[in-house]
Structures are given as structure tokens and as C-alpha cells.
DODREN-692670 format. One line per 4 residues: their letters; for each residue z, x, y of N, C-alpha, C, O. Coordinates in nm, 3 decimals. Example, Ala and Ser with C-alpha at 12.3 -4.5 7.8 and 13.67 -1.06 7.14 Angstrom:
as	0.780,1.319,-0.569,0.780,1.230,-0.450,0.780,1.320,-0.330,0.846,1.424,-0.332 | 0.708,1.285,-0.225,0.714,1.367,-0.106,0.787,1.290,0.003,0.804,1.341,0.114
***
This chain:
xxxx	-15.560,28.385,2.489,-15.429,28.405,2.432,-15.443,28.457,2.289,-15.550,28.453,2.229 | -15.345,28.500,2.243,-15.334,28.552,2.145,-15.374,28.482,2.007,-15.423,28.531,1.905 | -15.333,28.336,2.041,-15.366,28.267,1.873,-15.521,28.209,1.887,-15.571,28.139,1.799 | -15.598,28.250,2.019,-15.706,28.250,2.010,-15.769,28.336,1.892,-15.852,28.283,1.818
xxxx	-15.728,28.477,1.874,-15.736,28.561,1.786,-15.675,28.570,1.678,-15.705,28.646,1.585 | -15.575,28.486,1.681,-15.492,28.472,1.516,-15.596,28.362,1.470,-15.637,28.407,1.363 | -15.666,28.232,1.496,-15.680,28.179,1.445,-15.882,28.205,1.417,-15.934,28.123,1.342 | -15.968,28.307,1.475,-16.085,28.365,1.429,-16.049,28.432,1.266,-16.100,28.406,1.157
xxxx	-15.938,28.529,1.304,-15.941,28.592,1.151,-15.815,28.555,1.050,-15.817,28.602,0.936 | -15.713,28.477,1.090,-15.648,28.448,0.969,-15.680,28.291,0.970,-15.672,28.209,1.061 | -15.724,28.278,0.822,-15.814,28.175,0.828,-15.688,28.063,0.772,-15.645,27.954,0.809 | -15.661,28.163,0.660,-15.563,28.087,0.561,-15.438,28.062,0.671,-15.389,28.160,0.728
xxxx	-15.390,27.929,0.698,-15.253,27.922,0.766,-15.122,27.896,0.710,-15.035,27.823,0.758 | -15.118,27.987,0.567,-14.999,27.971,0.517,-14.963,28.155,0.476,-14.887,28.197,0.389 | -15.023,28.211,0.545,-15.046,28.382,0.554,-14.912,28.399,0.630,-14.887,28.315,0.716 | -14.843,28.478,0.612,-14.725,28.550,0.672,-14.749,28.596,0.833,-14.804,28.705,0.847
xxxx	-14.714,28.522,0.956,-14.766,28.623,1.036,-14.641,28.670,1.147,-14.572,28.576,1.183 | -14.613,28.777,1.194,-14.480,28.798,1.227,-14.487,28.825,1.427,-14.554,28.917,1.475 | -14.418,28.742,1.501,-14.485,28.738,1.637,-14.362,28.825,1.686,-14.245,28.788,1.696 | -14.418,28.958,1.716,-14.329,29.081,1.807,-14.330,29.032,1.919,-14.423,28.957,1.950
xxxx	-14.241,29.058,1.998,-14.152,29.002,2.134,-14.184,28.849,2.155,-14.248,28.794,2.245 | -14.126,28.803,2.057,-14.151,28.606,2.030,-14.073,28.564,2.176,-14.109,28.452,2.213 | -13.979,28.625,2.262,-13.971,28.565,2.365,-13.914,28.413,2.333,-13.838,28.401,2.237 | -13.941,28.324,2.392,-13.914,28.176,2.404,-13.979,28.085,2.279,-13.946,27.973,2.240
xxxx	-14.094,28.185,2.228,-14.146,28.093,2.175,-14.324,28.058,2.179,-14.403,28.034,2.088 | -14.340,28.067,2.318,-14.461,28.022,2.292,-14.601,28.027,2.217,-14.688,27.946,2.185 | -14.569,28.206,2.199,-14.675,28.217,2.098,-14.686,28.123,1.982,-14.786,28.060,1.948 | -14.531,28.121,1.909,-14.518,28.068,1.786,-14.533,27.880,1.832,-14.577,27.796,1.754
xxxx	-14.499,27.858,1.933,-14.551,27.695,1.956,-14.683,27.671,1.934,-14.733,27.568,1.889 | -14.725,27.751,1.960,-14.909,27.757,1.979,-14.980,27.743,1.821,-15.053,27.666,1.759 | -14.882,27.907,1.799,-14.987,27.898,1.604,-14.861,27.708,1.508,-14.910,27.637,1.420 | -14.790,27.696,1.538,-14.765,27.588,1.511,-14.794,27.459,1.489,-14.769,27.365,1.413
xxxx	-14.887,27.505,1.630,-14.988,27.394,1.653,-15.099,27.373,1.609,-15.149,27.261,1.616 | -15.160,27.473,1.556,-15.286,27.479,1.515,-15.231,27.502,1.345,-15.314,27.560,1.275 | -15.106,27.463,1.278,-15.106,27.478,1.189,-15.068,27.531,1.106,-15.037,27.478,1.000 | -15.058,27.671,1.138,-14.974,27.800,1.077,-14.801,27.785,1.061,-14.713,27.774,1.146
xxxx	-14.799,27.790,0.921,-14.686,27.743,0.870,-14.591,27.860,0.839,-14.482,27.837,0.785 | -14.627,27.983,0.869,-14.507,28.087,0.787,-14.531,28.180,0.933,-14.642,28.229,0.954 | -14.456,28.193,0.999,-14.438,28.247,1.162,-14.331,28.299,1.141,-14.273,28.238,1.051 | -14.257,28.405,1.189,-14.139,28.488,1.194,-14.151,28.530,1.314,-14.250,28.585,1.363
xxxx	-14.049,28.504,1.363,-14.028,28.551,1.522,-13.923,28.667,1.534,-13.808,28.649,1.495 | -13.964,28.780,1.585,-13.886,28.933,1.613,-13.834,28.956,1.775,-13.895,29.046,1.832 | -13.732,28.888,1.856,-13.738,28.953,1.970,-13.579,28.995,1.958,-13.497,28.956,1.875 | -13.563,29.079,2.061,-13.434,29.222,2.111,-13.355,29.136,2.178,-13.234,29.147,2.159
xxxx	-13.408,29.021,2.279,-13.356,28.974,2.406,-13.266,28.807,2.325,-13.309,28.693,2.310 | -13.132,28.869,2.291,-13.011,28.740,2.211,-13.067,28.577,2.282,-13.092,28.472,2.222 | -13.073,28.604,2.409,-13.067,28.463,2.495,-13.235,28.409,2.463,-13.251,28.294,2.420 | -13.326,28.476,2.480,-13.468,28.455,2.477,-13.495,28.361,2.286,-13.557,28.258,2.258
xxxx	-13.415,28.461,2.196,-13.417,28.444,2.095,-13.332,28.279,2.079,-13.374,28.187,2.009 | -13.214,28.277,2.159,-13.157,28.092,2.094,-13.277,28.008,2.146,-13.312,27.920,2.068 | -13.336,28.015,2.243,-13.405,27.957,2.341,-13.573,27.892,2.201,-13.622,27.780,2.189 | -13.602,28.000,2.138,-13.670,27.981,2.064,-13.610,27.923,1.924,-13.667,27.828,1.869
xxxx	-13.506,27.977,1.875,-13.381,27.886,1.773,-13.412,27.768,1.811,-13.475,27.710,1.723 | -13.385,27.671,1.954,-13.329,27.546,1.960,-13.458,27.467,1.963,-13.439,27.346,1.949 | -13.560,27.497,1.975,-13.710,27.459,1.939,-13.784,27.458,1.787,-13.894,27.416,1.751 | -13.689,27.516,1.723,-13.725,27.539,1.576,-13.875,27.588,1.535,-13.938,27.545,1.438
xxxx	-13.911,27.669,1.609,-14.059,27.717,1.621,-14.089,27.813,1.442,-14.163,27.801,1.344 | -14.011,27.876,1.475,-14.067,27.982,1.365,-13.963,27.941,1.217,-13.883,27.847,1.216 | -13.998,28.072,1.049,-13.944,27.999,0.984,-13.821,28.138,0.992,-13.708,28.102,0.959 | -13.830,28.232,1.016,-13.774,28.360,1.044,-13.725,28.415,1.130,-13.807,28.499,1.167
xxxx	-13.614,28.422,1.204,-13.550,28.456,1.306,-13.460,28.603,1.314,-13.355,28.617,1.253 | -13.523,28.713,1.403,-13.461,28.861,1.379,-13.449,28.922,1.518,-13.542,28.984,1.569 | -13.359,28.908,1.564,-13.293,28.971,1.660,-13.236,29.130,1.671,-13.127,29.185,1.660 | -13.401,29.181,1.704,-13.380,29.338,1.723,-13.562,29.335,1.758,-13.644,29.246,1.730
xxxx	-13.587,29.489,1.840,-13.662,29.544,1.840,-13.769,29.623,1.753,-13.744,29.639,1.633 | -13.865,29.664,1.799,-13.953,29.816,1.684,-13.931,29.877,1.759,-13.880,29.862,1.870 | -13.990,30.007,1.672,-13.902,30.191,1.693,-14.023,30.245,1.577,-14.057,30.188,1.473 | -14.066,30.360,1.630,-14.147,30.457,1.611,-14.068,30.491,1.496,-14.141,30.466,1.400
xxxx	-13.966,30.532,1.458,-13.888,30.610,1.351,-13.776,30.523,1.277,-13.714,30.573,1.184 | -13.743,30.349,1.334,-13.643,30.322,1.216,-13.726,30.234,1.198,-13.819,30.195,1.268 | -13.676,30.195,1.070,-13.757,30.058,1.048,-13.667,29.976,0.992,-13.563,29.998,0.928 | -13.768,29.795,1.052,-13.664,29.694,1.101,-13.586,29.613,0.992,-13.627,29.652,0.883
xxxx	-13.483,29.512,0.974,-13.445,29.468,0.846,-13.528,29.361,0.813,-13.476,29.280,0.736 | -13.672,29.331,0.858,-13.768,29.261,0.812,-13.779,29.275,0.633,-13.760,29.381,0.574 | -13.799,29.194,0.590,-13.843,29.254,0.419,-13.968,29.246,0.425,-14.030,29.165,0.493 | -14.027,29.350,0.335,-14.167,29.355,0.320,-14.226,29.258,0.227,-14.162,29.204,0.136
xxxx	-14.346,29.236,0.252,-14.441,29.103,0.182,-14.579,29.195,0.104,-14.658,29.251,0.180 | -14.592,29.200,0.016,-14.713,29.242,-0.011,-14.852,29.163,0.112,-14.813,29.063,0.172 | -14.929,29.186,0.127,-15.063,29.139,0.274,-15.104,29.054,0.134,-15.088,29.074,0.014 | -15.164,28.948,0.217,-15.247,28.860,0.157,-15.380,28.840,0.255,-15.376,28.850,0.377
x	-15.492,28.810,0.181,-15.597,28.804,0.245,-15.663,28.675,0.284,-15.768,28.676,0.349
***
């Protein structure tokens, strides 16, 4: 799974990390679990998105998609290492 690989290279778990098509949640249950405290969840799908709301998983909640040419109302973070 995926936070198999979030958690080899982001070491620091207070790093910004933003989970595209967060779905229900689970990804962000997972890095939760292991710790990771600043999770933002991005999914398109309204119903998928309360579903993850009523679990209180992430700290960021954005209901819309990515696109090759717009870009999203995410705010930018300078990267931390």
C-alpha cells in the first residue's frame, strides 16, 4: 500500500502530505496511524468525501479534482524536507 511508501521516505510526520482521490479515507486512516499529522484529503466524489468528513481522518478537506491545465484551490506550502 501506499503508506508503505509514505512512511520509507517521509520520515518527518508532521510534513504536509496531500492524498489525491482520498475516497473514504483509507489511505489517510492508515498514515494516521502510523502518525502523520498534517494529511489533506482531495477527492471530486461529494458522497465519498462526507464519508471521510464523518471519520475525521484528514486536517484538510477539498472537494474537486486535478486537471492538466487548471489548478486546484489548494494553497501552496513551500516543500519541507
Amino acid at each position: 500500500m501506499i503508506t508503505d511508501f509514505v512512511r520509507l521516505f517521509i520520515l518527518n510526520k508532521s510534513n504536509r502530505i496531500l492524498d489525491i482521490g482520498a475516497k473514504t479515507g483509507l489511505c489517510g486512516e492508515n498514515l494516521k496511524s502510523y502518525g502523520y499529522s498534517n494529511v489533506d484529503g482531495l477527492e471530486p466524489a461529494e458522497k465519498m468525501l462526507e464519508i471521510a468528513k464523518s471519520k475525521s481522518i484528514y486536517t484538510n478537506y477539498f472537494l474537486e479534482g486535478i486537471s492538466e491545465t487548471e489548478k486546484t484551490s489548494i494553497p501552496e506550502s513551500k516543500p519541507s524536507l
